[in-house]
C-alpha positions in Angstrom: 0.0 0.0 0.0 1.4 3.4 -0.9 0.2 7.2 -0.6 1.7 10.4 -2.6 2.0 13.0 0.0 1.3 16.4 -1.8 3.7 19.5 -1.3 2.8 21.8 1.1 1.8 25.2 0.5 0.2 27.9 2.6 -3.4 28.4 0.9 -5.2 32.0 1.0 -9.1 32.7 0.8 -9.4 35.8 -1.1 -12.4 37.9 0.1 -13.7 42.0 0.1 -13.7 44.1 3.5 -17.1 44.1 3.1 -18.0 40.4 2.7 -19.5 39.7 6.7 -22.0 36.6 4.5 -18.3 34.6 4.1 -17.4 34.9 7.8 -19.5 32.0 9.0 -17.7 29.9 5.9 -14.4 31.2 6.9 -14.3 30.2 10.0 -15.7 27.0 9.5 -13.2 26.5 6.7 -10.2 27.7 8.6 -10.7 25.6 11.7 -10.7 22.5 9.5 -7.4 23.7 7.6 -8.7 24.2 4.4 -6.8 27.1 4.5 -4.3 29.2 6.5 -4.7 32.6 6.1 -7.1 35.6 4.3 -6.3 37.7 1.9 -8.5 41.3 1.9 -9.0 43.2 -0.6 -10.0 46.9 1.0 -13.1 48.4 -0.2 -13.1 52.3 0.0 -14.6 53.5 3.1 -14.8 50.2 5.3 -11.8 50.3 7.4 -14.1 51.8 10.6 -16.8 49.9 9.7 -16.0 46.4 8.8 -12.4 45.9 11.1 -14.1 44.9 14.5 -15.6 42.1 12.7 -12.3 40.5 11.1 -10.3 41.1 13.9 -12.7 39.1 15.9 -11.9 35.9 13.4 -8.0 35.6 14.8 -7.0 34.3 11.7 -3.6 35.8 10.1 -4.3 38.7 7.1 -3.1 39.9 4.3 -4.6 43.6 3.1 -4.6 44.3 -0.7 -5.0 47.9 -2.0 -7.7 49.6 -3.7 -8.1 48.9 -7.4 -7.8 51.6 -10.6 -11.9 51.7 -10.1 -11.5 52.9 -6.6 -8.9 55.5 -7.8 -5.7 53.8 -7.2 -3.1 54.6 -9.8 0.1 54.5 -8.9 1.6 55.3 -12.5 -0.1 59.2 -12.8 1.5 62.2 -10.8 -1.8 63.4 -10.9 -3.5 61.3 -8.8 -0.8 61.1 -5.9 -3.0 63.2 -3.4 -5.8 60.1 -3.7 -3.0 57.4 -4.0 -1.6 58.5 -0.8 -5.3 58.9 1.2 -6.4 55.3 -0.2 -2.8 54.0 0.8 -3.2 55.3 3.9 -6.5 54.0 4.7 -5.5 50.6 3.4 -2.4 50.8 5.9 -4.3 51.8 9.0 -6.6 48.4 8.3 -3.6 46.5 7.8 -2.1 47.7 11.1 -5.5 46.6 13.1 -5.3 43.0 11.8 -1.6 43.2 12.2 -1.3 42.2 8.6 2.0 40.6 7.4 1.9 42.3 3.7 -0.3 44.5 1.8 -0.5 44.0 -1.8 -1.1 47.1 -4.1 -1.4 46.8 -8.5 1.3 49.1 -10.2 -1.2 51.4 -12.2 -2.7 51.5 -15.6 -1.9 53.9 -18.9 1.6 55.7 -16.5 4.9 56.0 -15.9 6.2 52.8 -13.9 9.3 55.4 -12.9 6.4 57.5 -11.1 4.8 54.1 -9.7 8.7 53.4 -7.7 8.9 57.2 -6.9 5.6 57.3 -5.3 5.8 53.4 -3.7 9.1 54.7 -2.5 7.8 57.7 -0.8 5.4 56.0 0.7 7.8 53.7 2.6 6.1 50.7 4.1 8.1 47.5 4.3 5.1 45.3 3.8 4.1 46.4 0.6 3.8 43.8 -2.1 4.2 44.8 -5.8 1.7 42.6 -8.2 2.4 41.6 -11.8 -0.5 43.0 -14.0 -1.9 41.3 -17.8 -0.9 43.6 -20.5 -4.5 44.9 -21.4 -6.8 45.9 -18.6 -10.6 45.2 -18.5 -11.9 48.3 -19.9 -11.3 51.1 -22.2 -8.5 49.2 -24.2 -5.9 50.4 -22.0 -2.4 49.1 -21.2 -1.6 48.1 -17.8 2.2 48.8 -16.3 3.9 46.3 -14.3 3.5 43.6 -17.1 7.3 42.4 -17.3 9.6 41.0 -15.2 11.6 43.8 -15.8 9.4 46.6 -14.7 8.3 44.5 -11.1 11.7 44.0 -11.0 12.8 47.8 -11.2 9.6 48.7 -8.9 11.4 46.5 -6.5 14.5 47.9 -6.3 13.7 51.2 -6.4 11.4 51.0 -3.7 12.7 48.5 -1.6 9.8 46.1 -1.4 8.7 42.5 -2.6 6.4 41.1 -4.8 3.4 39.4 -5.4 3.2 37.0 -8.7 0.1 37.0 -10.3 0.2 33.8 -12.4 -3.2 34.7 -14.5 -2.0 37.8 -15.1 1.6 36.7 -16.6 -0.4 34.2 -18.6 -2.2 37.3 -20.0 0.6 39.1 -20.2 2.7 37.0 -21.9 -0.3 37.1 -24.5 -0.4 40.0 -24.7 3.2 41.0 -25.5 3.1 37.6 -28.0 5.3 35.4 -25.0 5.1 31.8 -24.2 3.0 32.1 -21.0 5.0 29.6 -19.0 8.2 30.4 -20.0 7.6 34.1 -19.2 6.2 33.0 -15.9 9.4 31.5 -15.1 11.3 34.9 -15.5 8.7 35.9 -12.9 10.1 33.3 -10.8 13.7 35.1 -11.0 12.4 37.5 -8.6 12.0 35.5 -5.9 7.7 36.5 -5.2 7.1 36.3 -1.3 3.8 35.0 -2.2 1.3 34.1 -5.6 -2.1 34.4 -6.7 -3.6 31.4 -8.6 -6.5 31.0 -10.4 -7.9 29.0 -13.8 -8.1 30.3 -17.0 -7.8 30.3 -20.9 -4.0 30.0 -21.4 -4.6 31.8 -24.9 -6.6 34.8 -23.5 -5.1 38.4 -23.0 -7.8 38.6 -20.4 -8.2 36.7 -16.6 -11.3 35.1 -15.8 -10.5 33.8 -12.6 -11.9 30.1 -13.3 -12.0 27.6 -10.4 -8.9 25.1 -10.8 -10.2 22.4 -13.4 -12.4 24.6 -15.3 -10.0 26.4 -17.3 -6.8 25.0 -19.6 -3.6 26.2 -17.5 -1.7 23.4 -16.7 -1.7 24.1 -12.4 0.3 21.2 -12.1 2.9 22.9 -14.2 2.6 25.8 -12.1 2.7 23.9 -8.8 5.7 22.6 -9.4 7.2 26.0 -10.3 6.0 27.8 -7.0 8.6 27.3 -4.3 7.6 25.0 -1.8 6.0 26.3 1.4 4.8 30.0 -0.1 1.7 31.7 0.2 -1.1 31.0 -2.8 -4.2 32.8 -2.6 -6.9 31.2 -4.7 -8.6 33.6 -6.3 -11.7 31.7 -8.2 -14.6 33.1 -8.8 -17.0 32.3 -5.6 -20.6 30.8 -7.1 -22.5 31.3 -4.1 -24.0 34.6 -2.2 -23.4 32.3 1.3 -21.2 29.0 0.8 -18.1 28.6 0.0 -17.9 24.8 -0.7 -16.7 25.7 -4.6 -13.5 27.2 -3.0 -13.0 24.3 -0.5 -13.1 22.1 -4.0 -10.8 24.3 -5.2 -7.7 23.7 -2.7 -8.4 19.8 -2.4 -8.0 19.5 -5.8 -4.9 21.8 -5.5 -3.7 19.4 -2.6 -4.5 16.4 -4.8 -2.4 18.1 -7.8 0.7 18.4 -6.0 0.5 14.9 -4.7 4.1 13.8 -6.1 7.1 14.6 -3.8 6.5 12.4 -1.0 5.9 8.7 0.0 3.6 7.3 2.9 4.4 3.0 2.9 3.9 0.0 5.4 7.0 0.6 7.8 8.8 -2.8 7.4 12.5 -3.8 8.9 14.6 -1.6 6.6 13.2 1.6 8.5 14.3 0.2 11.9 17.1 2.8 12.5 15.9 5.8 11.1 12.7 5.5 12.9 15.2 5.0 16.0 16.8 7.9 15.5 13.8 10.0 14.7 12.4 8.6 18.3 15.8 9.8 19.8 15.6 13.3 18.7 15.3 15.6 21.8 12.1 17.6 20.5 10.2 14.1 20.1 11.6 12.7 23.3 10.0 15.8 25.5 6.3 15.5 23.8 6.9 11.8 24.5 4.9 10.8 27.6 8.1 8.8 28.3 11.0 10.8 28.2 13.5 7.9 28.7 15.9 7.2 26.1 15.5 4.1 24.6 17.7 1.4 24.5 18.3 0.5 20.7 17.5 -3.1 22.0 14.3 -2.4 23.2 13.8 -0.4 20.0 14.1 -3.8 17.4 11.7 -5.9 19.7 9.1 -3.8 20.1 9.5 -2.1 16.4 9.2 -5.6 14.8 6.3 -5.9 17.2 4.7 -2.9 15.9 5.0 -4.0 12.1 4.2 -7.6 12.3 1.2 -6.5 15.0 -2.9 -7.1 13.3 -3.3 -4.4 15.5 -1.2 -1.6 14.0 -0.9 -0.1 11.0 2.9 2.1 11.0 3.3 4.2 8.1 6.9 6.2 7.5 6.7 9.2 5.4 9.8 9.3 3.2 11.1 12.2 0.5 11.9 11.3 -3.1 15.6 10.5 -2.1 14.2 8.1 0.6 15.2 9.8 3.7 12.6 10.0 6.2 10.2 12.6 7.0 8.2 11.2 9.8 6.1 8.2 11.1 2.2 7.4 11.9 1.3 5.2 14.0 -1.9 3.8 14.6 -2.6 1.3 17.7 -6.0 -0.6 17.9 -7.8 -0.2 21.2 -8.5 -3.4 22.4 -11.2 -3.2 24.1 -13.2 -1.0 21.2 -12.9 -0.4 17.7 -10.9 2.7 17.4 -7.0 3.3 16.7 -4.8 5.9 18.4 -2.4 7.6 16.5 1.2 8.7 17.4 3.2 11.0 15.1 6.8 12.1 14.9 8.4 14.5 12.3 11.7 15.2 11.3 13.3 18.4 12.6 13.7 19.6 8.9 9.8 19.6 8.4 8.6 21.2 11.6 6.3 24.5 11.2 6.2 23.8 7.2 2.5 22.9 7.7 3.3 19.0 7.2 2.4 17.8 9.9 -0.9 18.8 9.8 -1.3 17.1 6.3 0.1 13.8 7.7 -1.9 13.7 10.4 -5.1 14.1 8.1 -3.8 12.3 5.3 -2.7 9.1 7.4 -6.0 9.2 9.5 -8.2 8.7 6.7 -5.8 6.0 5.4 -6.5 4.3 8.4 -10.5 5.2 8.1 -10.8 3.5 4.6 -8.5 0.5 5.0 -9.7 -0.6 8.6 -13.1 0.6 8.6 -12.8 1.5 12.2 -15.2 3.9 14.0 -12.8 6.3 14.9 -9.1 7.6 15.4 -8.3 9.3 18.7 -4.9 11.0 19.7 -3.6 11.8 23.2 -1.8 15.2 22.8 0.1 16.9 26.6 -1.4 20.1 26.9 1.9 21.9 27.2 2.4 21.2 23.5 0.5 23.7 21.7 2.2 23.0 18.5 0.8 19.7 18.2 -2.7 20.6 19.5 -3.1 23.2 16.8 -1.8 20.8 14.0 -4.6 18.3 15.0 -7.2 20.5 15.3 -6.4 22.2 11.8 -6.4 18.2 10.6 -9.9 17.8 11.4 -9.3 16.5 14.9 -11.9 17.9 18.1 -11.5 18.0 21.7 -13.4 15.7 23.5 -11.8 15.1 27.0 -9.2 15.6 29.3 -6.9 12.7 30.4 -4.1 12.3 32.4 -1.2 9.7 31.1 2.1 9.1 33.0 1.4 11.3 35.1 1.4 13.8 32.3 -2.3 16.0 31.4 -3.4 15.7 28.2 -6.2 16.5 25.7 -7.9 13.5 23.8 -9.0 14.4 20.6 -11.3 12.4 18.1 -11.0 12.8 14.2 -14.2 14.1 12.9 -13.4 14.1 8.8 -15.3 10.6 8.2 -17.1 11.7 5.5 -15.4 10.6 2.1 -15.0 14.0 0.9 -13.0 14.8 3.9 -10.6 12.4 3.1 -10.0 12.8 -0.6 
């Protein structure tokens, strides 16, 4: 039996400063790990009004400026005095949700010169630069900020990052007659702190913001372009007023896409000594609720136990070169039918969001191939780390335990349901 683990990426949910009908969703989404953070895109007006509401949420934030429509252009001296109140506004919302980067567009039909002058003036650290197609929407005009080279000089002139649009290089690149993947990649020499992603028609000048399957760009090109562990807002179009199942979709199938770097297997002898030495690594030995070391001795007996056990399924997590990533272990309760589930990870992959895919991703293994009623984990309450990983897994409290003299939480995985555990 054998699993593809999928990269791992930090996934964004793209909504408006006014959208309070998606906050239900959100959080719904967001406490199952759907996705880890929210992008917001700040409508004129709405920073007094609407910021009480999302800071309540406690979910990290990302602000993006105003568009063109609202006034926004960066490119035209002549609209500096509106640039600079629209800025202003959009930094004073990003400061209440202690935002980690705003994102703002370059301008339409200007100067990109005067776009770095005035982004440089402005001096804020967290500003963003994003890539723009080569036509805009309306009035047949000509967007700046299309090449690599122009982000590039905006960067360097005023000192900030970027943000890589990938439906607008496609357009772009069509626009200025450019193989749209290839051009992409000369994106990529700029090294974007974080990516936009939708579908689309990879011939069109213009984005249409498709839901991932629905258009012709090969995403699983693209996925294996974008470094791993960077921010990707998805920003599909959203088909209902209330619900936001259509984006959920939208990052499993993402998840399922990238499925390709890693390995999840039947332990079997062969992983004896790395799984030894992953159990002797200090981190794991102090959210152990026995800290003893373990006597390699001890270690073969009871790991040939554990593989040749009815009773236990053990799967190790290995890269493409075969080294280990982590283990899952999964221990029938005797007396009823659920499994418990132990977990280590490699020091190399902590706080790279993996372990709350392996927990989720071996837990449903477990689900389909034992047809057990549940998995439970035992997590000490003095590691938060862990807690949060198994809660964004789909995992729920339901109990407090003590083990070894240690206090703990017991949790129960609640993603039964087979779209849970695609």
């Amino acid at each position: 039996m054998e699993f593809k683990q999928p990269d791992f990426f930090k996934f964004g949910l793209k909504l408006w400063s006014t959208n309070e009908n998606y906050v239900k969703e959100a959080v719904r989404l967001y406490e199952k790990g759907i996705y880890q953070y929210i992008e917001i895109y700040m409508v004129p007006g709405t920073e007094k009004k609407m910021i009480d509401m999302w800071k309540g949420l406690n979910i990290p934030y990302v602000v993006h400026a105003q568009h063109f429509r609202e006034g926004l252009n960066l490119a035209k001296k002549e609209a500096e005095d509106i640039n600079r109140r629209l800025i202003d506004e959009t930094r004073k919302f990003a400061d209440s949700l202690s935002a980690e980067n705003i994102i703002v567009h370059p301008g339409i039909a200007g100067d990109i010169k005067e776009t770095a002058r005035q982004l440089k003036e402005i001096n804020e650290p967290r500003l963003l630069v994003e890539n723009k197609p080569y036509y805009a929407l309306f009035d047949g005009l000509v967007c700046n900020g299309t090449t690599p080279e122009e982000i590039g000089f905006v960067m360097k002139e005023a000192g900030i990052g970027c943000c890589l649009d990938v439906g607008h290089a496609f357009c772009a690149a069509r626009g200025l007659k450019k193989e749209p993947l290839e051009f992409l990649k000369e994106f990529l020499n700029l090294k974007p702190e974080m990516f936009h992603l939708t579908d689309g028609d990879y011939e069109s000048v213009y984005d249409r913001h498709d839901h991932i399957g629905k258009g012709n760009y090969d995403i699983h090109a693209v996925l294996k372009l974008i470094p791993k562990g960077k921010r990707i807002t998805v920003e599909t179009v959203k088909d209902s007023k209330e619900s936001l199942a259509d984006f959920e979709e939208d990052i499993l199938l993402l998840e399922r896409l990238t499925e390709e770097e890693y390995l999840i297997e039947l332990a079997t002898e062969g992983d004896m000594l790395d799984v030894f030495k992953l159990a002797s690594d200090p981190v794991v030995r102090k959210n152990s609720f026995s800290q003893e070391p373990i006597p390699f001795e001890d270690h073969i007996k009871w790991f040939k136990n554990k593989i040749n056990s009815k009773d236990c399924v053990f799967y190790v997590i290995k890269d493409k070169d075969g080294e280990l990533i982590g283990s899952s272990r999964f221990d029938k309760d005797l007396r009823t039918d659920v499994y418990i589930i132990s977990i280590q990870l490699s020091h190399r992959y902590r706080g790279k969001g993996m372990g709350r895919q392996l927990i989720k991703r071996t837990s449903c293994m477990v689900l389909r191939e034992k047809g057990c009623t549940a998995v439970v984990a035992y997590v000490k309450e003095s590691n938060v780390i862990s807690m949060k990983s198994f809660l964004k897994a789909g995992y729920e409290m339901i109990g407090n335990e003590k083990i070894d003299n240690s206090a703990c939480y017991k949790l129960r995985f609640r993603n039964s349901e087979k779209r849970d555990c695609l």
